[in-house]
C-alpha positions in Angstrom: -56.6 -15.0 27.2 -55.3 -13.3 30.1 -54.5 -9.8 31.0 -52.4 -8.7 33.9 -52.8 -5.9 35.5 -50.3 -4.0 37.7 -52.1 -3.6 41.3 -50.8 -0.4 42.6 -48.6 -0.7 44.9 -46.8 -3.2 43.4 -42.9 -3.0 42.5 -42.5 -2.9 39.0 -40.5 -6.2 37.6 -37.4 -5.3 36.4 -34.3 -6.3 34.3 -31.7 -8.6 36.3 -28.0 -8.0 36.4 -27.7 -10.7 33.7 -30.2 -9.2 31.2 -28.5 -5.4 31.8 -25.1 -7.6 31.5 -26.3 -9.4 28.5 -27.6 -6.2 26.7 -24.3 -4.4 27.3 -22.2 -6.9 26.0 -24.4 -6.9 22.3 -24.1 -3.1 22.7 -20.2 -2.9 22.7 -19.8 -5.4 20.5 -22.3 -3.9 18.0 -20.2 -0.5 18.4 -17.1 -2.4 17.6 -18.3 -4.2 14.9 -19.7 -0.7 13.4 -16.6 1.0 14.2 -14.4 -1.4 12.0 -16.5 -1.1 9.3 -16.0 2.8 9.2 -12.2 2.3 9.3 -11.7 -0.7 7.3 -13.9 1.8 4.7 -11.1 5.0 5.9 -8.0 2.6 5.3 -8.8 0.5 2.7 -7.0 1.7 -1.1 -9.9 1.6 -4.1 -8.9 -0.1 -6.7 -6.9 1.6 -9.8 -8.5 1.6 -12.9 -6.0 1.7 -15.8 -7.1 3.9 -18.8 -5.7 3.6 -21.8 -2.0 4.4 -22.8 -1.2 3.9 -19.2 2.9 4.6 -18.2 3.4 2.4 -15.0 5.9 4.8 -12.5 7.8 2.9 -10.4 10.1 5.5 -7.7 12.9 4.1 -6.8 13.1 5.5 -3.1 12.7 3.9 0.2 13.8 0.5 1.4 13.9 -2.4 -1.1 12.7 -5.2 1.4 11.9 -9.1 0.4 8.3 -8.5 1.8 6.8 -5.1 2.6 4.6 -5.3 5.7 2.2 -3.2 7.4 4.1 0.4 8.5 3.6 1.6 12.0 2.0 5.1 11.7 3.3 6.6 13.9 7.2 5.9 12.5 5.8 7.5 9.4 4.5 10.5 11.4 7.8 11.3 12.9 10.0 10.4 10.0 7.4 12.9 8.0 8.1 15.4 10.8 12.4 14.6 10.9 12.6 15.0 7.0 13.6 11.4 7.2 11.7 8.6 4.8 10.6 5.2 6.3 9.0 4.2 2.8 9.3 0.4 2.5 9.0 -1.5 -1.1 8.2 -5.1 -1.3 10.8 -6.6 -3.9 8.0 -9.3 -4.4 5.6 -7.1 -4.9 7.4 -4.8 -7.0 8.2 -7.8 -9.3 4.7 -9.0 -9.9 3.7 -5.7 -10.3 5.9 -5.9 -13.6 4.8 -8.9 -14.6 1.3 -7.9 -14.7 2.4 -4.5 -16.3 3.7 -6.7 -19.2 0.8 -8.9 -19.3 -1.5 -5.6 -19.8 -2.5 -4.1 -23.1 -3.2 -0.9 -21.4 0.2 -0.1 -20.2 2.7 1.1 -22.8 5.5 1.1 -20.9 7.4 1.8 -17.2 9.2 5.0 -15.9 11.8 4.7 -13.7 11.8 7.7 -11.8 15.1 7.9 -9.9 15.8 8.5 -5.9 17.3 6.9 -3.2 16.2 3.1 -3.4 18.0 1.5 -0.7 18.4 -2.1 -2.2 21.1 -5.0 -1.5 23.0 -6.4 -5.0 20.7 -9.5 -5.4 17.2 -7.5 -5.1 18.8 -4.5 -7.7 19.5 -7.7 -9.8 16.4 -9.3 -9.5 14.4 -5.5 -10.3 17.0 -5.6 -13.4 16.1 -9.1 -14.8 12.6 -7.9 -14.4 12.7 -4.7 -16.2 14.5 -7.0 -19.0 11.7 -9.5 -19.2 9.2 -6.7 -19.1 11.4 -5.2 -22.1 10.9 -8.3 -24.0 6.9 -8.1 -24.7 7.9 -4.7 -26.8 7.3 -2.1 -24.3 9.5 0.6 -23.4 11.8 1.7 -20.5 12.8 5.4 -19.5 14.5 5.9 -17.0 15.1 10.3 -15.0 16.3 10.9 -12.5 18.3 14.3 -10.5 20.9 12.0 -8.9 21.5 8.3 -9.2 23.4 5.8 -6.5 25.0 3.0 -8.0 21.9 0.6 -7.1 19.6 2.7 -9.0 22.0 3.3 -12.2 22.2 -0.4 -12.3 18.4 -0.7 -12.2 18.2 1.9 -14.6 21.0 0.7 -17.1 17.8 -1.1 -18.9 16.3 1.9 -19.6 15.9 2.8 -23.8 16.6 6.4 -22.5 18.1 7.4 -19.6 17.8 11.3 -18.4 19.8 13.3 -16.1 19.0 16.1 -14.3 22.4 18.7 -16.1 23.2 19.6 -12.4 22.3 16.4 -10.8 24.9 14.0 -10.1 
């Protein structure tokens, strides 16, 4: 076995440019990689846990779109700021949200709560037929609201009860 010795006066070896390259690159990449894990972990929703004698709320406010997608934060900041709302909700996943609702021994029934749902005639429609399937399995519907459009009165026309706020419109 052999042992080497530094002599003095010898130059230490030291690290080329590729090893410090090398080294840096697994460095940044390993910060990366740690700081997505800390904001997947900051943006990602827990699950729900339904308890029994669960009322599934469904606010009918925002955008009725075919497929929600990811919201720029920013828009949301400075429609937060202007008053204004930028809410978007997925008609598809709206829809499957009340099939599973009806599906689900935990959930007794939906609330509508009224707002401004922006929706064209064939999603209000489809929300409608929905409700009415979901009315089917036995469950109720009820359905408040402090001021209705026509898109969300036809939505809403399902309801078993339907309340108004007395100075609403």
């Amino acid at each position: 076995m052999a042992i080497f010795v530094k002599k003095e006066g010898e130059p230490r070896k030291k690290m080329g440019c590729l090893g410090k390259t090398l080294v840096g690159i697994v460095v940044y990449f390993g910060i990366c990689f740690l700081f997505g894990l800390m904001m997947g972990d900051m943006m990602s929703t827990p699950a729900t846990k339904l308890e029994e004698n669960t009322i599934y709320r469904i606010d009918l406010k925002g955008t009725l779109v075919e497929q929600a997608s990811e919201e720029n934060p920013f828009d949301a900041l400075f429609a937060e700021m202007y008053g204004q709302s930028t809410s978007t909700v997925g008609l598809s996943d709206l829809l499957s949200n009340i099939a599973l609702a009806k599906d689900n021994d935990k959930i007794l029934g939906i609330y509508l709560k009224g707002g401004s749902l922006s929706a064209g005639p064939a999603s209000a429609k489809a929300l409608r037929d929905a409700l009415l399937d979901f009315k089917q399995s036995g469950k109720f519907v009820i359905a408040y609201a402090d001021s209705y459009s026509k898109t969300n009165y036809y939505s809403a026309t399902v309801a078993d009860k339907k309340f108004f706020n007395p100075v609403g419109a």
